[in-house]
N, C-alpha and C positions, 0 to 999 in steps of 0.2 A: 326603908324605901319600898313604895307599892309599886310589886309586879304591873307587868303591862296589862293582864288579866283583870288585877283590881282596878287600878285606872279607866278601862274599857270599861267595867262593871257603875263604877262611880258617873263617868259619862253617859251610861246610857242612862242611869239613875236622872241624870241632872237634864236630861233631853226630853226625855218624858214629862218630866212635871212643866219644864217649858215649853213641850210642842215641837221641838228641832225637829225636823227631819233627819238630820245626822244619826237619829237611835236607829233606822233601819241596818245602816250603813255599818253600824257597831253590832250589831245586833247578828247579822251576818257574818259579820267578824269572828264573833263567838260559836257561833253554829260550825265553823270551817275550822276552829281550833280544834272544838269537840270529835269532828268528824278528821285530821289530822293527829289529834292526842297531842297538841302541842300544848304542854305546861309550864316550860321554862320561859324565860325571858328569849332566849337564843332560838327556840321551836316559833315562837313567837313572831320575833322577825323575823324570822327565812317566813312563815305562814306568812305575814302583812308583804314582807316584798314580792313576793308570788299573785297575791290579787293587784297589784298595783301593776306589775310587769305585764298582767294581764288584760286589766284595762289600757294600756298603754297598748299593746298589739290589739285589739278591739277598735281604738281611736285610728289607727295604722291602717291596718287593713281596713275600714270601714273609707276610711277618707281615699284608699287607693281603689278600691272599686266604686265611689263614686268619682273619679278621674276617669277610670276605663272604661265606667260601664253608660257613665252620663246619666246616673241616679241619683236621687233628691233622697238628702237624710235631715230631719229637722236638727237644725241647732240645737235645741235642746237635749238631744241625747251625747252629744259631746260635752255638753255641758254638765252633765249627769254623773259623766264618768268623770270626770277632773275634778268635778268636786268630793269625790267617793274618794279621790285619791289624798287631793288636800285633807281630809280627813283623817285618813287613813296615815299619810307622813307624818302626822303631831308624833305618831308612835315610835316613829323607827328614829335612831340615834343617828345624832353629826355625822356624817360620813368623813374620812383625812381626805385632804384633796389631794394633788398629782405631787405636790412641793414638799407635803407629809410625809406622803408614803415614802418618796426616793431620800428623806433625810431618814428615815427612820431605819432604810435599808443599808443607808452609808455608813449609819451610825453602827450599825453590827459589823464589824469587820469579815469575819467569817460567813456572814450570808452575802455582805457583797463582793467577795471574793468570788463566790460559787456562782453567785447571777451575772461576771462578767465572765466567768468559764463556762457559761453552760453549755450543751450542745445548742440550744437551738431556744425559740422566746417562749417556749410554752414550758419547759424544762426551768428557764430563769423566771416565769411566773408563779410555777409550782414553788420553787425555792422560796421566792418573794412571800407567796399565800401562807405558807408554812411556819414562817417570821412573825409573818402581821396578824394570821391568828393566835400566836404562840402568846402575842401582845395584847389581845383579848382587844384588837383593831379592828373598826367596821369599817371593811373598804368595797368597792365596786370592784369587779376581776376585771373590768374592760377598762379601771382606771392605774390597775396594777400591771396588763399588760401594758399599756402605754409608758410606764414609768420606768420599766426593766428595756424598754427599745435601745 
């Protein structure tokens, strides 16, 4: 199976000779590996969820000062960024959703013992993260703390 790397590689191949736009958006991808040293698949996504979470505070913040501040941002730079994003998710894997994660926790007996003792939800989320990566699981930590509640 081709890395995310080659994939990106292959894409930006396949954008260029058709014109996409999307090669930028790949192409920057690549440049932010480089400058990260991310080679694995797993450097990989932590790198692509990091521009995404960041375009997402971008979209955030932008939309919350023009509320406050009563400034005009053209539509099309929201649009800019959601679609750098849609791009950008082709990469990242299925994330388990909330119903996943808490069977996969029940299913360990020994981790769900420790996550109904724990002192406190950041302690039973560590417990939990520890599990779920041990299970080479792509989950969201704000879907895992919701699940150890």
């Amino acid at each position: 199976m081709a890395t995310i790397i080659d994939q990106i590689r292959l894409r930006i191949r396949d954008a260029v000779k058709s014109g996409n736009p999307e090669k930028d958006v790949l192409r920057f991808l690549l440049s932010k590996f480089q400058t990260q040293n991310a080679e694995t698949d797993e450097q990989c996504i932590a790198c692509i969820r990091s521009v995404i979470n960041a375009n997402k505070a971008a979209i955030e913040s932008t939309r919350k000062e023009v509320a406050e501040r009563n400034v005009e941002v053209p539509q099309s730079y929201f649009d800019k960024l959601l679609a750098e994003n849609a791009v950008l998710e082709v990469f990242l894997p299925v994330m388990l959703t909330n119903k996943q994660i808490m069977k996969m926790i029940l299913e360990n007996e020994e981790t769900a013992r420790n996550v109904l003792s724990a002192a406190n939800e950041g302690v039973a989320t560590g417990i939990a993260m520890k599990l779920l990566k041990a299970n080479k699981a792509f989950v969201d930590g704000n879907d895992v703390k919701l699940a150890v509640k």
